[in-house]
C-alpha positions in Angstrom: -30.4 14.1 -12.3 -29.4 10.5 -11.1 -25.8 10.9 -9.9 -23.4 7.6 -9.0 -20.8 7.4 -6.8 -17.1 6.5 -8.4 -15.7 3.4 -7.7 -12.8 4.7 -5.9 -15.3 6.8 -4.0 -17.1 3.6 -3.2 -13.9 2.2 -2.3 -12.7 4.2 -0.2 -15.9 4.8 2.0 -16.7 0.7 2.1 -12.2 0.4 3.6 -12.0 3.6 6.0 -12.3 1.7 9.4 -9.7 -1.0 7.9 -8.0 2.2 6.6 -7.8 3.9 9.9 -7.0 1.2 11.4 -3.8 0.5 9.6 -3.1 4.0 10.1 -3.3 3.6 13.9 -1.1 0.5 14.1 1.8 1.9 12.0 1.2 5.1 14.2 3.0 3.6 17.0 6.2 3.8 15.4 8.9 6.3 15.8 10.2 7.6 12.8 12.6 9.7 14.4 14.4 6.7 16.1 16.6 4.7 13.8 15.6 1.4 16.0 11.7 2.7 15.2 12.3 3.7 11.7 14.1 0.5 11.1 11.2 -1.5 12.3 8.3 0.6 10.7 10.2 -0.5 7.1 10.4 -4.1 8.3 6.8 -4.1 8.9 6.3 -2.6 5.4 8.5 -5.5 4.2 6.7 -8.0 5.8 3.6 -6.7 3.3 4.5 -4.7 0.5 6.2 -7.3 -1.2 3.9 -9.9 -0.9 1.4 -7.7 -2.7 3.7 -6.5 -5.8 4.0 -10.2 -5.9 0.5 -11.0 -6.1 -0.2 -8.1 -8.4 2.4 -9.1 -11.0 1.5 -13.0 -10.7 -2.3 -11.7 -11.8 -0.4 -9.5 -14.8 -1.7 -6.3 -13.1 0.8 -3.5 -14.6 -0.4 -0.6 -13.4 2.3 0.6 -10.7 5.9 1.0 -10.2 7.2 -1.5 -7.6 8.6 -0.3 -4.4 9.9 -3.2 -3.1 13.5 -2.4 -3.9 13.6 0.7 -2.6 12.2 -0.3 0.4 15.2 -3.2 0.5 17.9 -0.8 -0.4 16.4 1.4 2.5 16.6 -1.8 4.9 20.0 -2.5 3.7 21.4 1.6 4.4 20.5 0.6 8.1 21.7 -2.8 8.4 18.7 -4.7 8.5 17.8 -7.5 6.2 14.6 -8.4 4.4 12.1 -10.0 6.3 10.0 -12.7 4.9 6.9 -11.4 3.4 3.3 -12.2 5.0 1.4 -15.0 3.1 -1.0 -13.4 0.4 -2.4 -15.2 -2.5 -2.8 -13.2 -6.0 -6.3 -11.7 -6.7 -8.9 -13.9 -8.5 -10.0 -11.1 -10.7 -9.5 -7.8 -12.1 -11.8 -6.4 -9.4 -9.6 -7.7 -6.8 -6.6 -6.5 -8.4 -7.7 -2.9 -8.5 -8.3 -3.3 -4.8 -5.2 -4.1 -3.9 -3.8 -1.4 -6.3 -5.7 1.0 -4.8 -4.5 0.4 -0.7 -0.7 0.1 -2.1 -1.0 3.2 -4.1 -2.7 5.4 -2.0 -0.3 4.0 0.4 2.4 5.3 -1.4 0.8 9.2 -0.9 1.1 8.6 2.8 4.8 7.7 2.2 5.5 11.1 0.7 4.0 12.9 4.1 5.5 10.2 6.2 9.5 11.0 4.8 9.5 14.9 6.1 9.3 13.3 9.3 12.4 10.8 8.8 15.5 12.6 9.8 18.1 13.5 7.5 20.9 11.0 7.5 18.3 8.3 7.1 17.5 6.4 4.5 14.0 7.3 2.8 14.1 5.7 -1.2 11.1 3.9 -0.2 9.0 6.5 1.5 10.0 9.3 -1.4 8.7 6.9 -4.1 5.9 9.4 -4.7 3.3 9.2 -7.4 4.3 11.4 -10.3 2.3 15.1 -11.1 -1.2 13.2 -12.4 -0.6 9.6 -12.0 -2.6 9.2 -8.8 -6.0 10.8 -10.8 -5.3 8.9 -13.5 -5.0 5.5 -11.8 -8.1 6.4 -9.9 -9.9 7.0 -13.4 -8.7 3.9 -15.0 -9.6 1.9 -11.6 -12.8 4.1 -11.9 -13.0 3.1 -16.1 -12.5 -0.3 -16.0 -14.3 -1.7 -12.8 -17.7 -2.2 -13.1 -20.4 -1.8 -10.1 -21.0 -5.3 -9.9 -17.2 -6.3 -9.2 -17.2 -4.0 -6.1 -17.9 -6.7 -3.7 -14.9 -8.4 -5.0 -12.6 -5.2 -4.7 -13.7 -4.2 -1.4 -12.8 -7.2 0.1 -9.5 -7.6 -1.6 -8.5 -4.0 -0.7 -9.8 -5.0 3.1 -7.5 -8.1 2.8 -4.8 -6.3 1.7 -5.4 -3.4 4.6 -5.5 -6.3 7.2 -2.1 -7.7 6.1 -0.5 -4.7 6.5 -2.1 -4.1 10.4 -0.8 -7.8 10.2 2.1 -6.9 9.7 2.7 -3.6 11.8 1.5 -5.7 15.0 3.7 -8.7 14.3 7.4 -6.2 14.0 
């Protein structure tokens, strides 16, 4: 019996040191702290947005932007929108679904990373959870509709987009 891995499988194993990596850099901030909270949303703003963008200049539907909740979240603690990080949109589906992918799973993170915010902050942004199912079924669309020989092409996208966002955690 000739088994194949999924894409997201794929996916995931080809982006974990670029995962990891991002996890480590936006490790070093202090939820806890207002000043450190404040600046691990600012370096979220400094990517986030530039990859909604992207997405929705390609016509890629397939997510709820999070952009204003990370702004109204910016805004409860006085601190403005920062310019987003240069990104350009994805040159094909393939590419879309890998920067769908690192945003969305990134947005599981955020629902572990709010029980650690304290109450009386602000945490729109990091309680923008995926709703019961929607995180298997964008995996099985992503899964559906990318084929094997588009992997190169969502691998690096999905690396890209991992690297903006370490970008963007060591530039805050």
């Amino acid at each position: 019996m000739l088994v194949t891995e999924s894409f997201h499988t794929a996916l995931q194993a080809a982006t974990a040191v670029h995962h990891a990596t991002v996890d480590s850099a936006f490790g070093t901030f202090d939820l806890t702290d207002r000043d450190g909270y404040c600046a691990f949303l600012t370096a979220h703003a400094r990517a986030l947005p530039a990859v909604e963008a992207a997405l929705l200049a390609a016509d890629e539907i397939g997510f709820r932007p999070r952009t204003p909740l990370l702004a109204q979240d910016l805004a409860a603690l006085g601190a403005p929108m920062p310019e987003p990080l240069p990104l350009a949109p994805p040159k094909s589906a393939a590419a879309g679904a890998g920067m769908l992918y690192v945003i969305e799973g990134s947005r599981l993170g955020g629902g572990m990373l709010a029980r650690q915010v304290p109450p009386g902050f602000p945490r729109f942004y990091l309680s923008a959870t995926h709703q019961p199912g929607e995180w298997r079924a964008l995996l099985a669309r992503l899964d559906a509709e990318t084929q094997a020989d588009d992997m190169s092409q969502a691998i690096a996208s999905a690396r890209a987009t991992f690297d903006l966002y370490k970008r963007a955690a060591l530039s805050t």
